[in-house]
C-alpha positions in Angstrom: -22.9 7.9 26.4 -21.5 5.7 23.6 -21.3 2.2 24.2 -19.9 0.7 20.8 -19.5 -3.3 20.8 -16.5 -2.7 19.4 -15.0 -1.7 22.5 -16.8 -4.6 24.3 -14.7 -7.3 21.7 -11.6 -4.9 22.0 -11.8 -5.4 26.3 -13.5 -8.5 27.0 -14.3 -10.7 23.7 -15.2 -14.1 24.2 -14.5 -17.9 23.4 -15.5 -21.1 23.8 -15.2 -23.6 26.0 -16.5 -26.5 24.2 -18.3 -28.8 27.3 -20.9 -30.7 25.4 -22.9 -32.5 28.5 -21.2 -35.3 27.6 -23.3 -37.7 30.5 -26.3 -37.4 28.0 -24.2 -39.0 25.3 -25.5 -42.5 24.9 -28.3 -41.9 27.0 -31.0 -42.3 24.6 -33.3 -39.0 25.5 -34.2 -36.1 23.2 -31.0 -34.4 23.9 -28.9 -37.6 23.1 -30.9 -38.4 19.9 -30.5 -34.6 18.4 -26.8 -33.9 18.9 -26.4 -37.6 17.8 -28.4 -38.6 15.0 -28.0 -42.1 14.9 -28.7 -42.9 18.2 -32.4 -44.4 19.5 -34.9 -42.4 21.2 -37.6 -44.4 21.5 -37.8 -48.1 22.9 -40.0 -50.3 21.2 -43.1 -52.0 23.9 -42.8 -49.3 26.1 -42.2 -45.7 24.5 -45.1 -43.7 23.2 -44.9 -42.5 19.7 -44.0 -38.7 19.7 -41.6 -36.8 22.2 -41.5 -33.5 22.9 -39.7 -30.8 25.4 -43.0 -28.8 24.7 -41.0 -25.5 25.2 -39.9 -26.2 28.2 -36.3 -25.9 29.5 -33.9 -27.5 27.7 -30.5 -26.0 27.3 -26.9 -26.0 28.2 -24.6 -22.7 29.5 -20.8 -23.0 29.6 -18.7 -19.8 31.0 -14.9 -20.4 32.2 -12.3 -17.0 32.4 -8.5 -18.3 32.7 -6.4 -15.7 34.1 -6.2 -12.3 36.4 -8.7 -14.6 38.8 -8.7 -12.7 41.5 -9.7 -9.5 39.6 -12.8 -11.2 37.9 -13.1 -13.4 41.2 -13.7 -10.1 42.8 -15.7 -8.6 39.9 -18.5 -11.9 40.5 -18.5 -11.3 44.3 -18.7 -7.2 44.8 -19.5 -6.3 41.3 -16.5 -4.4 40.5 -13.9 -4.4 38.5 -10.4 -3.1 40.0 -7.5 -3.2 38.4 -5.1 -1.0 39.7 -2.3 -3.2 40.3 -2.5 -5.1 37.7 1.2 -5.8 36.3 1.5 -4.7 32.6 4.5 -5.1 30.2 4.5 -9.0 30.9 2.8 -9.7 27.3 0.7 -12.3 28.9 -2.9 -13.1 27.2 -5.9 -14.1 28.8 -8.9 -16.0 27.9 -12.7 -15.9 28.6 -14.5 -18.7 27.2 -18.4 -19.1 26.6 -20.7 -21.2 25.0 -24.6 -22.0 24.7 -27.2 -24.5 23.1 -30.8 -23.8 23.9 -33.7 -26.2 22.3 -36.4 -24.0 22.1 -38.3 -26.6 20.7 -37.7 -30.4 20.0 -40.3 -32.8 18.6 -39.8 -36.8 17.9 -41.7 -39.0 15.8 -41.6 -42.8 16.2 -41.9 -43.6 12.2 -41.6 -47.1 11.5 -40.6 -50.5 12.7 -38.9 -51.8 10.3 -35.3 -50.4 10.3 -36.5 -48.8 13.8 -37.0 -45.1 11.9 -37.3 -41.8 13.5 -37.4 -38.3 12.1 -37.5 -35.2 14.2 -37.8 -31.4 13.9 -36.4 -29.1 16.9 -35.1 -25.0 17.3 -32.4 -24.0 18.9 -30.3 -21.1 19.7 -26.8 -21.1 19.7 -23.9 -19.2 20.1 -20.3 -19.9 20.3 -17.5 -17.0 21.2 -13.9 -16.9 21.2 -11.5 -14.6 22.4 -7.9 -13.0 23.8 -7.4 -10.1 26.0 -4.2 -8.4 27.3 -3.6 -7.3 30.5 -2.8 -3.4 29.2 -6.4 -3.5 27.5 -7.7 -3.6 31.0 -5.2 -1.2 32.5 -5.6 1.6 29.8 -9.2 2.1 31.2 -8.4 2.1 34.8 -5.2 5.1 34.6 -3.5 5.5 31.0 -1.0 7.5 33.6 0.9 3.9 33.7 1.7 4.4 30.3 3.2 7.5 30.4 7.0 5.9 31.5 5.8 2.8 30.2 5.8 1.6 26.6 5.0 -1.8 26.3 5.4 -3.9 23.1 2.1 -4.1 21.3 -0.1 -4.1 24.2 -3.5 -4.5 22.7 -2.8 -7.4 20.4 -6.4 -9.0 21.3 -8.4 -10.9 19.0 -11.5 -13.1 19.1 -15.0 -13.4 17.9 -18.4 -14.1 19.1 -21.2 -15.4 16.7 -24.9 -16.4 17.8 -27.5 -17.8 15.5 -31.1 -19.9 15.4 -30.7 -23.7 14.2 -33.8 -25.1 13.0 -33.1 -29.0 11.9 -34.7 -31.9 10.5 -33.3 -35.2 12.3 -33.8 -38.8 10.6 -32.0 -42.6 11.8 -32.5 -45.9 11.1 -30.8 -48.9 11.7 -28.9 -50.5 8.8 -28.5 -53.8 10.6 -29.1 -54.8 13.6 -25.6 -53.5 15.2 -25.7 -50.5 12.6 -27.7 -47.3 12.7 -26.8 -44.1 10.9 -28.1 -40.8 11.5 -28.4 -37.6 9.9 -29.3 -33.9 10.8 -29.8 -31.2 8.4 -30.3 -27.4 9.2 -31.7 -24.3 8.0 -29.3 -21.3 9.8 -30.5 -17.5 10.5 -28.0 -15.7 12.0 -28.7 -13.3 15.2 -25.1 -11.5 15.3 -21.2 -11.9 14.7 -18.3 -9.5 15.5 -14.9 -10.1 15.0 -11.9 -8.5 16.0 -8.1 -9.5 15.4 -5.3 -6.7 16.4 -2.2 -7.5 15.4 0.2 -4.6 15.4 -0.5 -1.9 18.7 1.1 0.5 20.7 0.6 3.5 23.4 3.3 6.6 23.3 4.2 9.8 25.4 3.6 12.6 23.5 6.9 14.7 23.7 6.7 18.2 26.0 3.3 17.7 27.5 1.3 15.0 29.2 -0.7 13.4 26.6 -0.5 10.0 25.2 -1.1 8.7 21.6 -3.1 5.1 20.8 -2.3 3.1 17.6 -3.8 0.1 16.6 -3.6 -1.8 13.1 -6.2 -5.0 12.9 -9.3 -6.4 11.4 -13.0 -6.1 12.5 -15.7 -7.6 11.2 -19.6 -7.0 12.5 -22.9 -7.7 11.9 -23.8 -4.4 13.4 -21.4 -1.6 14.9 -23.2 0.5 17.7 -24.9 -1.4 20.7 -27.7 0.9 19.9 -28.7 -0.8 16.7 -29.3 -4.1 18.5 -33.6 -4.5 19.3 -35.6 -7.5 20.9 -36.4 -7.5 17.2 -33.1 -9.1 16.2 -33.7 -12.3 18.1 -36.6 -12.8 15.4 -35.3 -15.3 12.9 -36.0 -13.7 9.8 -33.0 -15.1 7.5 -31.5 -12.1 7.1 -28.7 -13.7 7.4 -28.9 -17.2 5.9 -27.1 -20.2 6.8 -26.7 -24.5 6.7 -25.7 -27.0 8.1 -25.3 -30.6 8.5 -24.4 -33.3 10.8 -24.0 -37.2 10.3 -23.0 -40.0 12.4 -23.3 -43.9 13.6 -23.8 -45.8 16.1 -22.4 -49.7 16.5 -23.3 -52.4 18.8 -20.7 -55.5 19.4 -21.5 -58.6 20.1 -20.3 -58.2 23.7 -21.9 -55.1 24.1 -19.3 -52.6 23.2 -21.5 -49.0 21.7 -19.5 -46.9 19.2 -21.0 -43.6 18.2 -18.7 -41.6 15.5 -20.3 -38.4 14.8 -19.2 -35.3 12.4 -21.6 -32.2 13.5 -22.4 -28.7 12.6 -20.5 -28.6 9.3 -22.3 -25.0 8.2 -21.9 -21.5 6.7 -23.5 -18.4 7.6 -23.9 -15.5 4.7 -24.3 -11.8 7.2 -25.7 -9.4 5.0 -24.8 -6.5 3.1 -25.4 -4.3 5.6 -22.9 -6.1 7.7 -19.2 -3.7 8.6 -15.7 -4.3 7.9 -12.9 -2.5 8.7 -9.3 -3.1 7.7 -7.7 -0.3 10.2 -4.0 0.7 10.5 -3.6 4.1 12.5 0.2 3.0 13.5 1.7 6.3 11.6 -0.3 8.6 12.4 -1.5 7.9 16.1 -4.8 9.3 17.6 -3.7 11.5 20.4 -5.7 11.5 23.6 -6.6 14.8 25.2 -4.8 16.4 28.0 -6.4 15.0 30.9 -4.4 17.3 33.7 -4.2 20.6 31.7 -3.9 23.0 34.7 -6.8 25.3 32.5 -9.2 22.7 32.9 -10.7 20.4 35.3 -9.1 17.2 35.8 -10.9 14.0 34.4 -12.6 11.6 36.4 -12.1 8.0 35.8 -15.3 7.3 34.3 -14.5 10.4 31.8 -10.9 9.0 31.1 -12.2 5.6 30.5 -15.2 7.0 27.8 -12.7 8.9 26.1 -10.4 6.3 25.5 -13.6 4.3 24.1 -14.4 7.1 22.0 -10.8 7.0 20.9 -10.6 2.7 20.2 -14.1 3.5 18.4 -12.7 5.9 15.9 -9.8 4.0 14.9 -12.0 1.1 13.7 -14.5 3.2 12.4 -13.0 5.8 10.3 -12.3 2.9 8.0 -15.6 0.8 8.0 -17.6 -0.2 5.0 -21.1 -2.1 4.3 -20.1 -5.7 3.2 -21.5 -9.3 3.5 -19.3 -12.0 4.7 -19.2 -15.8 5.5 -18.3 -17.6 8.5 -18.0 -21.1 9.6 -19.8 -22.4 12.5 -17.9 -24.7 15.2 -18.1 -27.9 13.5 -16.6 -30.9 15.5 -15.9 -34.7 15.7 -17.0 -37.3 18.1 -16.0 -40.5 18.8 -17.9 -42.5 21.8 -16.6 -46.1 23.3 -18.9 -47.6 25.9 -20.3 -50.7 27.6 -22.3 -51.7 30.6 -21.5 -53.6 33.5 -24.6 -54.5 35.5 -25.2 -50.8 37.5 -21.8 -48.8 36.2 -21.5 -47.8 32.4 -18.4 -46.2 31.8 -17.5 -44.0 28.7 -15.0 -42.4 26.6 -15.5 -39.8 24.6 -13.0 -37.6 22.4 -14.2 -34.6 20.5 -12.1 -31.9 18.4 -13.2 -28.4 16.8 -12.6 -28.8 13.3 -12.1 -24.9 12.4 -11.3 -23.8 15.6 -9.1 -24.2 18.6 -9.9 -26.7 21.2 -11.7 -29.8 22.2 -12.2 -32.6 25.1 -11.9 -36.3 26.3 -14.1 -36.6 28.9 -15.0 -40.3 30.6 -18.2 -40.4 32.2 -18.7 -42.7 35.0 -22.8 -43.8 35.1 -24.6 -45.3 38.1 -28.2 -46.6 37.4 -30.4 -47.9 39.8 -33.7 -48.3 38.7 -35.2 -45.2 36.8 -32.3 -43.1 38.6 -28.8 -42.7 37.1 -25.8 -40.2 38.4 -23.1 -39.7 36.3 -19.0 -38.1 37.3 -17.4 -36.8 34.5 -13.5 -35.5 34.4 -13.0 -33.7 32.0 -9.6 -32.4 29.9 -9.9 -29.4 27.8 -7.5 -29.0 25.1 -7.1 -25.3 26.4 -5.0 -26.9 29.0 -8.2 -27.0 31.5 -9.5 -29.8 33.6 -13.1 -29.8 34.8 -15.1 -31.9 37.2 -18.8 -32.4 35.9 -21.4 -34.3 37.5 -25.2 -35.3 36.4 -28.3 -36.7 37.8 -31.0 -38.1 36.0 -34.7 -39.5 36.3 -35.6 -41.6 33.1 -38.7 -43.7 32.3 -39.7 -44.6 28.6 -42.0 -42.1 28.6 -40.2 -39.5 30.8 -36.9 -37.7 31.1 -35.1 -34.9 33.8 -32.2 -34.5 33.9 -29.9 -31.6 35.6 -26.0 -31.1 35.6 -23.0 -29.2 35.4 -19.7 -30.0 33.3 -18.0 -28.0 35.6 -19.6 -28.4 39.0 -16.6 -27.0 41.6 -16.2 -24.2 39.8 -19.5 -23.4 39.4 -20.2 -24.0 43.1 -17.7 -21.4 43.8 -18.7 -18.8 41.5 -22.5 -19.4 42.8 -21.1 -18.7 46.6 -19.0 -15.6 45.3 -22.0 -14.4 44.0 -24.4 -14.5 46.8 -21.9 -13.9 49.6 -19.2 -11.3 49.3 -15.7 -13.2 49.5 -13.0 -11.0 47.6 -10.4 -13.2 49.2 -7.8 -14.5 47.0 -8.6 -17.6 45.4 -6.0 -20.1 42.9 -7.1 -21.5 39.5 -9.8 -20.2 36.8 -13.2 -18.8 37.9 -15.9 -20.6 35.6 -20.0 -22.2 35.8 -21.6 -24.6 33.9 -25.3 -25.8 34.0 -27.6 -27.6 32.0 -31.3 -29.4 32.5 -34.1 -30.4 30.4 -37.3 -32.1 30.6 -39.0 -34.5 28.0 -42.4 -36.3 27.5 -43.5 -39.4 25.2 -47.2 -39.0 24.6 -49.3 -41.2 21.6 -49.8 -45.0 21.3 -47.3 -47.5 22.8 -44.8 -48.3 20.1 -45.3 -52.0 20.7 -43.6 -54.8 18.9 -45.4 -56.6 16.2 -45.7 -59.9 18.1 -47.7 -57.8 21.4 -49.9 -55.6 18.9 -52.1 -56.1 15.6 -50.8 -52.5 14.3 -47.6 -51.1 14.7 -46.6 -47.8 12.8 -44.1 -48.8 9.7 -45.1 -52.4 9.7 -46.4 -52.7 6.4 -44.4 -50.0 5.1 -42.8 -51.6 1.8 -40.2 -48.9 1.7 -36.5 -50.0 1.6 -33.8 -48.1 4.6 -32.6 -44.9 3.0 -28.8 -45.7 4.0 -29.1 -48.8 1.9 -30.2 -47.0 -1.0 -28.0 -44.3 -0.8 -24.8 -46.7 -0.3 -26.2 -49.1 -3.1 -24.6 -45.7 -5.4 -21.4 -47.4 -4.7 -22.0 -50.9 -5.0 -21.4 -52.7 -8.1 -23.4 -53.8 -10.3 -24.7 -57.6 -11.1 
């Protein structure tokens, strides 16, 4: 059986939900110090001087599907997907939304005292997907009978994409004053897979004097490969096939009274997919491909699962009939931060605001932190810009030298996709089905990073070398 990807972005493509694990902003672990570059990692008379996840886990999943929830609520808790009586002709869009950010491997090196420098190395794996489906996309596979008396404006006008790539960066802050620190992170891409998928014109017609019907579709597609077939274990492999950079700034400012900012621009990159890579600029919409007779009294009649392949087979050929080996660029979610915090004795609370800058959506989150001694547990409300409001919550275990920490940005939801999961409940159930769930684990290891005053050798103490910010912003000062 053919199983084309093309038909998994034309029936269920993906997009993201951009949750960030915004407690572990302004936290000061690995996590914090990575995805902001200006901020501190290591504290000086009490951190050791490297840090490390040592390939252990260290990632963060995001997963949220917003509308027909009681078909996929269903699909989580029995494993199948009905949709009989789901209503078509309404033009109504849905949205599955998914991202992740896995550190393979992170490393930290305390470099010198003076400007408090650190410079660090980590590998992650990323990938961010967007994506639109109609309810008719859906319903076509389940009994294209529906469409027989039923001709619904363009209904498979679905469009999304899903990219996933390796990160491998090179982190370096300093401080610039004592209240200023600036940060920067640059990155070597190698892209793992993209598909992309925008229908624009559609349409599904009664073939006059008999029973078949006739599919048209006029889009886009764009693919790193085109049959699920091609993909191996070998393509998780970086090998820079298909080449890519990045880069990502930011600072950090402490007030008098205590107030932290943190403005951060991240993951401003490219990807180049290979010549190898498919395109297809498809437009079928005069001359429709006809779908066989499925109740020809001279033959047997189709069973779903034969009705469903040969409307893949069908979707398949539109798009491919036209394909051709091209390479390609594509942008990878950048975004902006902005953090505004301050502690009061056991409670910190924060604001944050972040925005895709070349794609939909963003967040304001405000994360309430309670510390008590090496604990902390954080509640975080969260608004998504996709007109979503999630409920994360994080605990934490933190020493100088040590860091755990395990959460979810959206913890009700997640809880209630967990128990459809292990205990069949197909009952209805209001609002969007989603999970979310993040951990990692750190370790300090080396000599104590001590101040000069408490040790006779401290690592940067001698070193005559001048901050690099100050240098590179002396370009625009004038000159005596």
């Amino acid at each position: 059986m053919r199983k084309y990807l093309i038909i998994i972005s034309f029936l269920f493509l993906l997009n993201q939900v951009k949750a960030q694990q915004y407690g572990l902003f302004n936290t000061k672990t690995m996590f914090d110090g990575f995805e902001n570059p200006a901020q501190k990692t290591f504290v000086l008379d009490s951190s050791r001087k490297y840090a490390s996840n040592f390939f252990l886990p260290y990632f963060g999943l995001n997963a949220i599907n917003k509308g027909n929830e009681d078909i996929m609520h269903n699909l989580i808790s029995t494993g199948n997907l009905s949709v009989r009586d789901i209503p078509i002709g309404t033009n109504k869009l849905n949205n599955i939304y998914q991202n992740t950010n896995i550190y393979l491997f992170n490393f930290k090196i305390f470099k010198s005292y003076k400007y408090h420098k650190e410079i660090g190395f980590s590998w992650q794996l990323r990938t961010d997907l967007h994506a639109k489906y109609t309810n008719e996309s859906l319903a076509v596979l389940d009994d294209y009978n529906r469409f027989i008396n039923n001709s619904p404006i363009n209904p498979f006008n679905n469009s999304g994409y899903g990219q996933s790539y390796h990160q491998f960066s090179l982190a370096y802050r300093e401080n610039y004053t004592k209240k200023l620190a600036f940060g920067i992170k640059l990155s070597l891409l190698s892209g793992i897979s993209y598909n992309n998928l925008k229908i624009t014109n559609s349409a599904i017609r009664t073939e006059p004097g008999n029973d078949r019907v006739a599919l048209s579709l006029r889009g886009t597609y764009k693919a790193s490969f085109l049959e699920a077939k091609n993909l191996e274990t070998n393509d998780l492999i970086p090998t820079f096939k298909n080449p890519g950079v990045a880069l990502s700034f930011g600072t950090t400012y402490t007030s008098k009274n205590g107030i932290i900012i943190i403005a951060n621009i991240k993951d401003l990159g490219v990807i180049r997919w290979s010549k190898s890579s498919y395109t297809s600029n498809f437009d079928n919409m005069l001359n429709p491909a006809i779908i066989p007779e499925y109740n020809n009294p001279d033959a047997p009649p189709l069973t779903p699962k034969q009705q469903d392949q040969k409307i893949k087979n069908q979707i398949t050929d539109i798009v491919k009939n036209n394909v051709v080996n091209k390479s390609f660029y594509t942008l990878i979610n950048a975004k902006a931060d902005f953090l505004i915090s301050k502690t009061y004795s056991f409670y910190t609370p924060s604001i944050i605001a972040s925005k895709n800058l070349f794609y939909n959506g963003g967040d304001v989150a405000i994360v309430n932190k309670f510390h008590y001694s090496d604990f902390s547990i954080s509640a975080i409300p969260i608004y998504n810009f996709n007109n979503l409001f999630l409920f994360g919550m994080q605990g934490m275990y933190q020493t100088p030298n040590f860091e755990f920490f395990m959460g979810s940005d959206n913890l009700l939801k997640t809880t209630r996709t967990a128990y459809a999961a292990i205990k069949t409940d197909s009952s209805p159930k209001s609002g969007y089905n989603g999970a979310s769930f993040y951990m990692g684990l750190g370790i300090k290891f080396g000599y104590t990073v001590e101040h000069p005053q408490n040790s006779s050798y401290i690592p940067g103490l001698d070193d005559q070398d001048s901050s690099f910010f100050k240098r590179i912003f002396s370009i625009f000062s004038k000159k005596r």
